[in-house]
DOKOLBA-604297 format. One record per residue (C-alpha): residue number from 0; x, y, z. Coordinates in steps of 0.5 Angstrom, whole numbers. Example, Ala and Ser with C-alpha at 12.3 -4.5 7.8 and 13.67 -1.06 7.14 Angstrom:
<atoms>
ATOM / i / X / Y / Z
ATOM / 0 / 25 / -9 / 16
ATOM / 1 / 27 / -2 / 14
</atoms>
This chain:
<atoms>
ATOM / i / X / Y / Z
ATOM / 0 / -155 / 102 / 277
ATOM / 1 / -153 / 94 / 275
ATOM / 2 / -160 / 93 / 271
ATOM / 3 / -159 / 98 / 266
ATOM / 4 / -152 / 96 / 265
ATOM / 5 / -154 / 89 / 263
ATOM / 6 / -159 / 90 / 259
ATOM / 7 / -154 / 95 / 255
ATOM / 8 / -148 / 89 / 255
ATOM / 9 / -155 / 85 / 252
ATOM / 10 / -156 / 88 / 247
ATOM / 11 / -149 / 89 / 244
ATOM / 12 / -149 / 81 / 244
ATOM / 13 / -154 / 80 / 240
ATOM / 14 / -153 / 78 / 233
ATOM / 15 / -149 / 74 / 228
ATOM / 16 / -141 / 74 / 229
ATOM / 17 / -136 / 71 / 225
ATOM / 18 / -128 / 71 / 225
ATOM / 19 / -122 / 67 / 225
ATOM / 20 / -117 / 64 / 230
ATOM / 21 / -114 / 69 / 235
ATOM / 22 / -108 / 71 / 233
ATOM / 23 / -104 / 65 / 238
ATOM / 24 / -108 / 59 / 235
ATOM / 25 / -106 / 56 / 230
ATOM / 26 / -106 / 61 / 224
ATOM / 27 / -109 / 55 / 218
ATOM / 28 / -115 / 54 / 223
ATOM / 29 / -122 / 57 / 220
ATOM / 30 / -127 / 62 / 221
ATOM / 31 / -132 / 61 / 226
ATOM / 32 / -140 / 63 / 226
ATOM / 33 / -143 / 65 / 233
ATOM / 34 / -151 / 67 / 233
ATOM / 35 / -152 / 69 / 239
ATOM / 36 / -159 / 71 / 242
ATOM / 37 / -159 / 75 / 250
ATOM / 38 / -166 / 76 / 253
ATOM / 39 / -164 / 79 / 261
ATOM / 40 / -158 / 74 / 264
ATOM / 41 / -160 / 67 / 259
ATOM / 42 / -156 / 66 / 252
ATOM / 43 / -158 / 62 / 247
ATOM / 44 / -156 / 62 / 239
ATOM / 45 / -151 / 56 / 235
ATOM / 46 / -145 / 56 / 234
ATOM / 47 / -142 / 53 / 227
ATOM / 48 / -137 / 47 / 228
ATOM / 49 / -134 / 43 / 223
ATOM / 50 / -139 / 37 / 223
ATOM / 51 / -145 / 41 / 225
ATOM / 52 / -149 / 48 / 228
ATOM / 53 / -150 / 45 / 235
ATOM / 54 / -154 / 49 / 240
ATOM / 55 / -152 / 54 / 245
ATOM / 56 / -155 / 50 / 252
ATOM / 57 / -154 / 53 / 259
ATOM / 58 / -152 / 60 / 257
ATOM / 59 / -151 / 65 / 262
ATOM / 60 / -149 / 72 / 262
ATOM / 61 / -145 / 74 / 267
ATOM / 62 / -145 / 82 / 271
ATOM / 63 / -138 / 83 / 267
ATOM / 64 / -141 / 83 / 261
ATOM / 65 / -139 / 76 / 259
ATOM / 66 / -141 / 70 / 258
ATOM / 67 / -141 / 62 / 259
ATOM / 68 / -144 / 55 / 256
ATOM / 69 / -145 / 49 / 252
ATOM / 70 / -145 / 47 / 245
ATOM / 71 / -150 / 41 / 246
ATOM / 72 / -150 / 36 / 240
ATOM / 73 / -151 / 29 / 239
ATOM / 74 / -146 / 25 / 235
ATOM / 75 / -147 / 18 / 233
ATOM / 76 / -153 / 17 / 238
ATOM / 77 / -148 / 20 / 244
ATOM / 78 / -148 / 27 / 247
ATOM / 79 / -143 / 31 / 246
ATOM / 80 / -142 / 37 / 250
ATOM / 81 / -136 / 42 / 249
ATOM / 82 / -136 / 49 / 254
ATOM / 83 / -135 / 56 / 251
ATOM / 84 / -134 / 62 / 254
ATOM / 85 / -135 / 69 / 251
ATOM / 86 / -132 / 76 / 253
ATOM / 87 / -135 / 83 / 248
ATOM / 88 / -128 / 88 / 248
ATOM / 89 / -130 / 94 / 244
ATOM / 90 / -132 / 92 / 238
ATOM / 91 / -129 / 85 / 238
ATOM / 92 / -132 / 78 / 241
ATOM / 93 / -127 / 74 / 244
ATOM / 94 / -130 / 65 / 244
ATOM / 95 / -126 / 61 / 247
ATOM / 96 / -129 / 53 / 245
ATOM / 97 / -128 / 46 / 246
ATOM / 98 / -128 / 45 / 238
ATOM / 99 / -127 / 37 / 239
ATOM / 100 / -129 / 33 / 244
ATOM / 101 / -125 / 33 / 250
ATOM / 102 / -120 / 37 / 246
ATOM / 103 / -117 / 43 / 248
ATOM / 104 / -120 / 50 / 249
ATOM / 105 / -119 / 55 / 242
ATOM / 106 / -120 / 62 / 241
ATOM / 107 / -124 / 66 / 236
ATOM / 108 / -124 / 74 / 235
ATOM / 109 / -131 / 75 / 232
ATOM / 110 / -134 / 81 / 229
ATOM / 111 / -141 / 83 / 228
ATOM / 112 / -143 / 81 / 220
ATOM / 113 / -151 / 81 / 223
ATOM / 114 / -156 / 84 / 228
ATOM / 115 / -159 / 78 / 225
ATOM / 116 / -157 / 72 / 229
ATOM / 117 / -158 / 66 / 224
ATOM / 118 / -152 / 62 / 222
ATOM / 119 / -153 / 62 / 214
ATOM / 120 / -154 / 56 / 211
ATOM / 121 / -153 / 53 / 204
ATOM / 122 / -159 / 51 / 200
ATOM / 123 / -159 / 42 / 200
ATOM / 124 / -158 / 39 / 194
ATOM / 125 / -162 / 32 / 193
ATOM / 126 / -156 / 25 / 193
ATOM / 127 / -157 / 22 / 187
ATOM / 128 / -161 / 16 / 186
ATOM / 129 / -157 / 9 / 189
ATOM / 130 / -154 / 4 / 185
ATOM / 131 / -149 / -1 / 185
ATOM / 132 / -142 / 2 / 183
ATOM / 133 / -138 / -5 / 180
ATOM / 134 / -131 / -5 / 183
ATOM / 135 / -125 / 0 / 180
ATOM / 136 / -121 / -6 / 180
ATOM / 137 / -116 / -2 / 186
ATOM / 138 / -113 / -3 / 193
ATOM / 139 / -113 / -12 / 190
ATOM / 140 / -108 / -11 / 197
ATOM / 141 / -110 / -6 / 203
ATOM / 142 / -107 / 1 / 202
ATOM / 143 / -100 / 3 / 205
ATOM / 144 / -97 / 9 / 206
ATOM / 145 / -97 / 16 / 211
ATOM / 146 / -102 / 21 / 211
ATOM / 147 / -100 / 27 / 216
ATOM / 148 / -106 / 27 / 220
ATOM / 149 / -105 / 23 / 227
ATOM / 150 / -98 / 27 / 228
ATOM / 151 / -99 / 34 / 224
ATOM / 152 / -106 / 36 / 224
ATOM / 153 / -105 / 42 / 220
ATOM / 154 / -99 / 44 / 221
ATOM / 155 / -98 / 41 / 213
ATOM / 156 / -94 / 45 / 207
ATOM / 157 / -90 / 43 / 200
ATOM / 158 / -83 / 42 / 204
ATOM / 159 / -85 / 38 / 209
ATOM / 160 / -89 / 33 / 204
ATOM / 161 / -83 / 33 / 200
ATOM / 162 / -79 / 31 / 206
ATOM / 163 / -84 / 25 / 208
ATOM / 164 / -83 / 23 / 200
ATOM / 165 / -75 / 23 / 201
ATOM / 166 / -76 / 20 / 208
ATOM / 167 / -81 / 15 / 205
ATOM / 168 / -75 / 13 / 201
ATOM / 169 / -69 / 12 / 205
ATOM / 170 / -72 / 10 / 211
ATOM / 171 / -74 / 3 / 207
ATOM / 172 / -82 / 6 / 207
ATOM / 173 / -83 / 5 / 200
ATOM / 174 / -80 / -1 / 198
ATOM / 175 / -83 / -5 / 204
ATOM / 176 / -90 / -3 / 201
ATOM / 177 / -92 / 4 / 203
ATOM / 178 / -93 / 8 / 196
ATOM / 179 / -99 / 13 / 198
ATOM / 180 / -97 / 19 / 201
ATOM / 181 / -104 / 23 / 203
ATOM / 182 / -104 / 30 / 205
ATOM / 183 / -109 / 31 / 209
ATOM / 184 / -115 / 36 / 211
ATOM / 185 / -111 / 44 / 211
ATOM / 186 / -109 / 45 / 204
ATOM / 187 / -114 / 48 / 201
ATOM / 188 / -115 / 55 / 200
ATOM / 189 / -122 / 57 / 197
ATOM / 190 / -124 / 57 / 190
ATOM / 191 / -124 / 61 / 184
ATOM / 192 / -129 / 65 / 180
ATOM / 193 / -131 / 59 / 177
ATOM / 194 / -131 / 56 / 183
ATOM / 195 / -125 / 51 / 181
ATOM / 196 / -122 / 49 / 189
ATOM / 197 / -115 / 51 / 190
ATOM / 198 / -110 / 50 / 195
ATOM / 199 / -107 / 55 / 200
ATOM / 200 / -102 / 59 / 196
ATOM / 201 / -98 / 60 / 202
ATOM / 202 / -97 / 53 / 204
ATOM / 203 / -98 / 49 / 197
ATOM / 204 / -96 / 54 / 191
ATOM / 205 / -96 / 48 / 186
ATOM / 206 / -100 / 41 / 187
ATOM / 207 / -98 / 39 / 179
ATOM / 208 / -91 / 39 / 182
ATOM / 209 / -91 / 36 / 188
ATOM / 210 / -95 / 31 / 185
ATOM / 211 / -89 / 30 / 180
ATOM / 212 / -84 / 30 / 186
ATOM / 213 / -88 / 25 / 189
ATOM / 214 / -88 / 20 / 183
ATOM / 215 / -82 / 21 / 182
ATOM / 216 / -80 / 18 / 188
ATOM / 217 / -84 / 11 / 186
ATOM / 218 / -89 / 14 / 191
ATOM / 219 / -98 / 15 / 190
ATOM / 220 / -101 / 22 / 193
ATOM / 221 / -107 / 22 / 196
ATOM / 222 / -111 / 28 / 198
ATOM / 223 / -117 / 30 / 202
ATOM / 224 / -124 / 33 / 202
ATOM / 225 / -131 / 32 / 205
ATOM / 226 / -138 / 32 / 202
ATOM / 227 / -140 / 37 / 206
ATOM / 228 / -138 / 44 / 204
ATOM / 229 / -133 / 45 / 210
ATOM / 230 / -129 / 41 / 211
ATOM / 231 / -127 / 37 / 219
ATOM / 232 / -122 / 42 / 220
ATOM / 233 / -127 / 48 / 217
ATOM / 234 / -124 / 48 / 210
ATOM / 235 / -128 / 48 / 203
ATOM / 236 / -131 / 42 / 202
ATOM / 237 / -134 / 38 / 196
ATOM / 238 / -141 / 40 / 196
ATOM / 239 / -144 / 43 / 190
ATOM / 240 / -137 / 42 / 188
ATOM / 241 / -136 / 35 / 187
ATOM / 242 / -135 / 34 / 179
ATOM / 243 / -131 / 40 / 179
ATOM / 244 / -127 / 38 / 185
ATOM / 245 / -125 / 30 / 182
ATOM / 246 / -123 / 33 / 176
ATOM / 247 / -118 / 39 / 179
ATOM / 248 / -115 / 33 / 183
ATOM / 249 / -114 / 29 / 177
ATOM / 250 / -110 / 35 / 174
ATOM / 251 / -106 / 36 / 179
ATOM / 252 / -105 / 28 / 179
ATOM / 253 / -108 / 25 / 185
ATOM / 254 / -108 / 17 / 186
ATOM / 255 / -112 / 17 / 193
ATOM / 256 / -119 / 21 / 196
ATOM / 257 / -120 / 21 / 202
ATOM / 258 / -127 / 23 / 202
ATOM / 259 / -129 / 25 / 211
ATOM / 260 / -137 / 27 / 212
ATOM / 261 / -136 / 32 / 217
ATOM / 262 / -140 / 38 / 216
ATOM / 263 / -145 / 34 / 211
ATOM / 264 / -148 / 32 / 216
ATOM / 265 / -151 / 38 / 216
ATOM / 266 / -155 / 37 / 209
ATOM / 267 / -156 / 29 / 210
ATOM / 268 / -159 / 24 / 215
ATOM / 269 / -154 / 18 / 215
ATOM / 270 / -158 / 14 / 212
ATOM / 271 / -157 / 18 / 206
ATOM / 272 / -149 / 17 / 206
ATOM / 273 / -149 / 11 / 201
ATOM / 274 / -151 / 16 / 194
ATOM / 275 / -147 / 23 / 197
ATOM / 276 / -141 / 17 / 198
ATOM / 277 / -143 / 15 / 190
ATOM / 278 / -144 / 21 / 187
ATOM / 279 / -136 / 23 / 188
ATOM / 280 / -133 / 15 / 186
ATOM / 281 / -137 / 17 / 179
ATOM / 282 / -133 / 24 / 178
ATOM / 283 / -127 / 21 / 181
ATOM / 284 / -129 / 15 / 175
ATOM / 285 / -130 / 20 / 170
ATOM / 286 / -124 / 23 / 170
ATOM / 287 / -121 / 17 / 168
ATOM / 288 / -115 / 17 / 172
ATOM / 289 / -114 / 12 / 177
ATOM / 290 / -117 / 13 / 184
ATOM / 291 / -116 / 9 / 191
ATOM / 292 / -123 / 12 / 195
ATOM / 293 / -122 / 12 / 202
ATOM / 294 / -130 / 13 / 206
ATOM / 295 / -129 / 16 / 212
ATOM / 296 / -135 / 16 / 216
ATOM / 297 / -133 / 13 / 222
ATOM / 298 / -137 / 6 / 221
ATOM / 299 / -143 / 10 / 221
ATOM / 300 / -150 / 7 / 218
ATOM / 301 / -146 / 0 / 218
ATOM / 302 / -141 / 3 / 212
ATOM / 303 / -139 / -4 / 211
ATOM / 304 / -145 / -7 / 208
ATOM / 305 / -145 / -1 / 202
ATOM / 306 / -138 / 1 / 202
ATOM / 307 / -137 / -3 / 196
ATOM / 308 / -143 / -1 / 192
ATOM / 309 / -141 / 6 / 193
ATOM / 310 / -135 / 6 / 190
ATOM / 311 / -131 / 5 / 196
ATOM / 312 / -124 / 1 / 196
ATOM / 313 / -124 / 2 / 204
ATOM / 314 / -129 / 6 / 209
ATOM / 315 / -127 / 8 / 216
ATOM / 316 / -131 / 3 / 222
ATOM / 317 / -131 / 7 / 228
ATOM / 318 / -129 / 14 / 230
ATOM / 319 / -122 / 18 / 230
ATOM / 320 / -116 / 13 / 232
ATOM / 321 / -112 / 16 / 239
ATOM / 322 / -105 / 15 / 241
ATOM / 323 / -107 / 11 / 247
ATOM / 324 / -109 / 3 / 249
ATOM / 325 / -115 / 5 / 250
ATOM / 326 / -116 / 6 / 244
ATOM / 327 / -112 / 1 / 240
ATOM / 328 / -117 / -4 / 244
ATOM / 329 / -123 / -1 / 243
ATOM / 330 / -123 / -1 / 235
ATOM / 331 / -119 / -6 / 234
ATOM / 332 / -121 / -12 / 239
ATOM / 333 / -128 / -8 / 239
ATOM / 334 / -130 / -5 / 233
ATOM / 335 / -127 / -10 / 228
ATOM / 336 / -129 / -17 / 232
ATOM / 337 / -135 / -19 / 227
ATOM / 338 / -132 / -16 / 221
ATOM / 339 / -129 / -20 / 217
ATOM / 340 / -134 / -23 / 211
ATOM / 341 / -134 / -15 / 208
ATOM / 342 / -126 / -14 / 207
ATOM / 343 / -123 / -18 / 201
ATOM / 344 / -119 / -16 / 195
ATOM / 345 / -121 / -8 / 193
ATOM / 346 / -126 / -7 / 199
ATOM / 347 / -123 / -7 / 206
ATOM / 348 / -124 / -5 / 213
ATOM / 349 / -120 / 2 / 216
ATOM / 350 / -120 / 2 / 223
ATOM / 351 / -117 / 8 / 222
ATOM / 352 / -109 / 10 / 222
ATOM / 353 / -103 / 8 / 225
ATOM / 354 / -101 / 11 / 232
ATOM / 355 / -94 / 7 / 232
ATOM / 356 / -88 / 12 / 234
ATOM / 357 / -91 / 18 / 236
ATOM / 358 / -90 / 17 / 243
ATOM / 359 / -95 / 16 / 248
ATOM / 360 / -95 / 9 / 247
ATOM / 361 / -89 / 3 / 249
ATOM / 362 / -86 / -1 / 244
ATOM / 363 / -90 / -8 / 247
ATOM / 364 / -96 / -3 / 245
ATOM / 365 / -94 / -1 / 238
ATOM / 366 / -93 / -8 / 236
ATOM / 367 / -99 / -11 / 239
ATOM / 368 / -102 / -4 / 234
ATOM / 369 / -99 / -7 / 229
ATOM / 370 / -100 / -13 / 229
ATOM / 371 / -108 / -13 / 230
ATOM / 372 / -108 / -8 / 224
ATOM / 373 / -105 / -14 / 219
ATOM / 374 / -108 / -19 / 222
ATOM / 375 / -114 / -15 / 221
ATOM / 376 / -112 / -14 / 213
ATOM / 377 / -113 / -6 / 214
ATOM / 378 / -111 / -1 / 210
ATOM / 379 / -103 / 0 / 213
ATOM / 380 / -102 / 8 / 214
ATOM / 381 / -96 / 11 / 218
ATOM / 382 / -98 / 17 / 222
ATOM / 383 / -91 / 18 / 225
ATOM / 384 / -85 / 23 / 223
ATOM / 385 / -82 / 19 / 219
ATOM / 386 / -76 / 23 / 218
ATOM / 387 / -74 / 22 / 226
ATOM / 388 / -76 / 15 / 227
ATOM / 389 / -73 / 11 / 232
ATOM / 390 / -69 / 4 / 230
ATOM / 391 / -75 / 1 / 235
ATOM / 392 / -80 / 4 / 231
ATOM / 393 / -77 / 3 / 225
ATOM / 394 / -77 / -4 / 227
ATOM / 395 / -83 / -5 / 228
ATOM / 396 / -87 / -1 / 221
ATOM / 397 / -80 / -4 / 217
ATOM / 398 / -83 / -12 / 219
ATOM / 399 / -83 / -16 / 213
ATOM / 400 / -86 / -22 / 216
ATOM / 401 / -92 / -18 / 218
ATOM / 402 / -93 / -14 / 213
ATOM / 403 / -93 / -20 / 208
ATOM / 404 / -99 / -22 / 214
ATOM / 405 / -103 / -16 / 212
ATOM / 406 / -102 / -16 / 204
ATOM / 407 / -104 / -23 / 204
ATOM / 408 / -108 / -23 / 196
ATOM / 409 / -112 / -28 / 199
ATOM / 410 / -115 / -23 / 204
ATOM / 411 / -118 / -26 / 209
ATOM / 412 / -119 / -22 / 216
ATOM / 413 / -117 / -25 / 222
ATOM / 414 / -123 / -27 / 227
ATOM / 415 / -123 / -28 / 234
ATOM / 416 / -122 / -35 / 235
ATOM / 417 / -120 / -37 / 243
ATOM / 418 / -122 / -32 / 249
ATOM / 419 / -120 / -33 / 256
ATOM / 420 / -121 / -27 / 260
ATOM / 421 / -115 / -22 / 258
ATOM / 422 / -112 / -28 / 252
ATOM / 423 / -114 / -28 / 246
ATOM / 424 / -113 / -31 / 239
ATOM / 425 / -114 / -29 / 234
ATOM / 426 / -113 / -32 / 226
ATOM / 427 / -114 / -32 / 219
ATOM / 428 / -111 / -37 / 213
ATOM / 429 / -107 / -34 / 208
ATOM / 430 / -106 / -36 / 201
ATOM / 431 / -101 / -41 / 201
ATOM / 432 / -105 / -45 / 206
ATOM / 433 / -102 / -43 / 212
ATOM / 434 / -104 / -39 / 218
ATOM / 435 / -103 / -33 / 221
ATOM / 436 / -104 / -34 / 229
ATOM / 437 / -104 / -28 / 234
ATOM / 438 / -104 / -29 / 242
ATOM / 439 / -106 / -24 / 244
ATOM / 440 / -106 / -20 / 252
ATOM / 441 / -109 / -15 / 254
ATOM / 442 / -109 / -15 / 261
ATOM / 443 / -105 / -11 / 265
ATOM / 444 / -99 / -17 / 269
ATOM / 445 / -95 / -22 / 264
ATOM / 446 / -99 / -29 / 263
ATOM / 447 / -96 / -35 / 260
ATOM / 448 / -103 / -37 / 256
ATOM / 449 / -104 / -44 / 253
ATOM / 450 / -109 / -47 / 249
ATOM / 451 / -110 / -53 / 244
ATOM / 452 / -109 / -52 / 237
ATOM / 453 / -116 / -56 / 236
ATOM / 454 / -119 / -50 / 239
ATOM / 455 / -118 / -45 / 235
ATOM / 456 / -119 / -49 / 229
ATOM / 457 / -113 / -52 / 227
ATOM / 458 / -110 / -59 / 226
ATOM / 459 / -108 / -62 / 233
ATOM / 460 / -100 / -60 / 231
ATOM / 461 / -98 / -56 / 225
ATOM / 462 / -91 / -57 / 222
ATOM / 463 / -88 / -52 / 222
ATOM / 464 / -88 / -44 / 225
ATOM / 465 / -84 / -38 / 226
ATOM / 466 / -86 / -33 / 231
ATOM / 467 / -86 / -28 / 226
ATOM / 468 / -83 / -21 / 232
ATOM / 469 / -77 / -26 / 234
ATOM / 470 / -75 / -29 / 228
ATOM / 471 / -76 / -36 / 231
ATOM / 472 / -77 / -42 / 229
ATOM / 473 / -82 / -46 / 233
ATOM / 474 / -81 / -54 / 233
ATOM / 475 / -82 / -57 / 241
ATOM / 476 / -87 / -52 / 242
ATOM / 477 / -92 / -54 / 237
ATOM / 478 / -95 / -60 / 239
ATOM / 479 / -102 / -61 / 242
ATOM / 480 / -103 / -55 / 244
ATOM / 481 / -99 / -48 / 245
ATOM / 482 / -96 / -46 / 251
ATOM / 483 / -92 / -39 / 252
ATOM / 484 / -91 / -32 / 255
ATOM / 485 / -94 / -27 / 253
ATOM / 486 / -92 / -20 / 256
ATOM / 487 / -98 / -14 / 259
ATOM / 488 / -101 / -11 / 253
ATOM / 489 / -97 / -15 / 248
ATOM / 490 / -97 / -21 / 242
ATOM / 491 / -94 / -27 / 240
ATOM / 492 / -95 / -28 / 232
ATOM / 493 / -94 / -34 / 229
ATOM / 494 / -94 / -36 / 222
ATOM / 495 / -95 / -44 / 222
ATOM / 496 / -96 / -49 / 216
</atoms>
């Protein structure tokens, strides 16, 4: 009796399903595809991500008629593994999937669209040839400004955008240097017959208006695609679109494109990212209006030493920024340490945006964050709610001491120059000939670090400093050598001349 019931339950699976998020997920998620194979108690098929088809592995059918395994992928030469479960209710699939890695569980209810168990995939459209782009004359500092990512997701429409642009004006934002308000991934709403991209009319009735509102409050707006035809969050890219696409974002009065690999890694090997990034910095140029191009690739295939060439005015150096110390130090005090010869003027290094004021980090944390990414000369996003802020986070982004630091015109990332064991120093000159200086720690227990100036390349005593977080001057303490307490997690910056 049970023998016969399971193949029955088999051959309802198999097929090609499709369908949107269940009705308690977030409702801008996008549709899923799942093909799925059964042949007695083993499942094997793909599942559609927003980055790649990945394969079903380890995929059991279980005596109720439902189902378990792995979407099984690598992703910059790493494994990844993100567990799905599957139950059939009359005619509707109910997925449950990991969408990103160590993320939560999301679920889908599918439905059958094919017996056919073959995700459909578009046809590959050849990069064009390589060729050196010459600089747009852009981004002469590192961009500042919010994008709605780190915080919001995509939880994103017209009001709240308003909001953050108001924010971004009585908060001081603005006047501080942070011009570029970026919507991120979600806004789109599919094409139109001619295949024209448009938003989604729900949350973004009017992107020509919204734009004119952000103008009008002395703001740049930035928006976001993928040279993929979905986008990381499973929205319509620019694939097959991209002239199209370049001018629409001209019309509706775009300053700023961040353009995220994501699904085109479905059509390209890596080593084809430098024509497919090309490609869209021509139409932005086409069009005539001025574009920041943002290239969001996770420091893949060593962007830093194309990234120019391409068009690009800034390229990401790892993958996603987390709200945690682990990840502050990895990309920053490992990602960036030998980095410094590709950033300057018009081209810089990204290590993505910044985490200062939502919470899971504390106020040492946050200004250590903040300090690394002007030390770094690295583009300075916001990705808090600007419109609560805390006086403790406002104190931090609103520090003009230190972003003065970051928007240096002379350029020059900071290098490690001293290391002893959790205490770091790092530096770089800056125009007017002085130096900015950063003791870092990044252990666990206070510690008073001391070294000598001459170790880090300076004179034996500078003249004069400031220690750019207290407002202090510094005159006994710069002899031969530095000596100071530095908290756990934390950072002494000094400006010396």
């Amino acid at each position: 009796m049970f023998l016969p019931l399971l193949l029955i339950v088999a051959a309802d699976l198999t097929g090609l399903w499709y369908g949107p998020p269940a009705a308690e997920e977030d409702s801008t998620k996008r549709d899923i595809y799942l093909a799925l194979r059964v042949e007695g108690t083993r499942v094997s098929g793909e599942v559609e991500t927003p980055t790649r088809n990945a394969p079903i592995a380890e995929g059991v059918l279980l005596p109720d008629g439902s189902f378990r395994g792995v979407a099984a992928h690598e992703w910059d030469g790493k494994p990844v593994r993100r567990p799905l479960q599957g139950h059939l209710q009359g005619d509707v699939l109910t997925l449950r999937i990991q969408v990103w890695p160590d993320g939560p569980m999301h679920s889908y209810q599918l439905r059958r669209v094919s017996n056919n168990p073959v995700i459909p995939k578009l046809a590959r459209i050849e990069p064009p040839p390589v060729r050196d782009l010459a600089p747009n004359g852009l981004a002469r500092t590192p961009p500042m400004g919010w994008n709605s990512w780190n915080r919001f997701r995509c939880k994103v429409e017209d009001r709240m955008i308003r909001e953050m642009a108001d924010a971004m004006v009585s908060s001081g934002m603005r006047d501080a240097g942070y011009v570029y308000l970026t919507i991120d991934d979600c806004w789109q709403g599919g094409r139109d017959a001619s295949g024209n991209i448009r938003s989604d009319s729900q949350r973004f009735p009017d992107m020509h208006r919204l734009t004119d509102y952000i103008h009008s409050k002395g703001l740049k707006a930035g928006i976001y695609s993928s040279p993929g035809p979905r986008t990381c969050a499973g929205f319509e890219g620019s694939y097959g679109h991209e002239e199209q696409d370049a001018r629409q974002y001209a019309v509706w009065g775009f300053d700023l494109l961040k353009y995220d690999w994501c699904s085109a890694t479905k059509y390209y090997a890596n080593a084809e990212m430098r024509p497919v990034y090309q490609k869209m910095a021509e139409a932005l140029r086409a069009t005539g209006r001025p574009f920041v191009f943002s290239l969001s690739q996770y420091g893949l295939d060593s962007v830093w030493t194309w990234g120019p060439l391409a068009g690009g005015n800034m390229w990401r150096t790892s993958g996603d920024i987390g709200d945690s110390w682990k990840s502050i130090e990895e990309i920053g005090f490992v990602n960036e340490a030998n980095l410094s010869p590709y950033a300057g003027p018009g081209h810089w290094n990204d290590p993505d945006m910044l985490e200062v004021g939502n919470g899971a980090m504390n106020a040492t944390e946050y200004r250590t964050h903040f300090t690394l990414w002007a030390m770094l000369a690295a583009p300075l996003l916001a990705g808090n709610d600007i419109r609560t802020m805390t006086p403790e986070t406002r104190s931090i982004l609103l520090n003009r001491d230190v972003i003065a630091i970051g928007q240096d015109p002379l350029g020059r990332q900071a290098e490690r120059r001293w290391k002893d064991g959790a205490a770091e120093v790092w530096a770089r000159p800056l125009a007017d000939g002085s130096w900015a200086v950063a003791v870092f720690n990044r252990g666990l227990q206070n510690r008073t670090v001391r070294f000598e100036w001459t170790a880090i390349g300076l004179p034996s005593r500078p003249v004069h400093g400031r220690d750019l977080w207290t407002g202090a001057e510094l005159r006994g303490e710069l002899s031969g050598e530095f000596s100071g307490p530095v908290p756990a997690h934390g950072v002494v910056l000094m400006r010396l001349r």
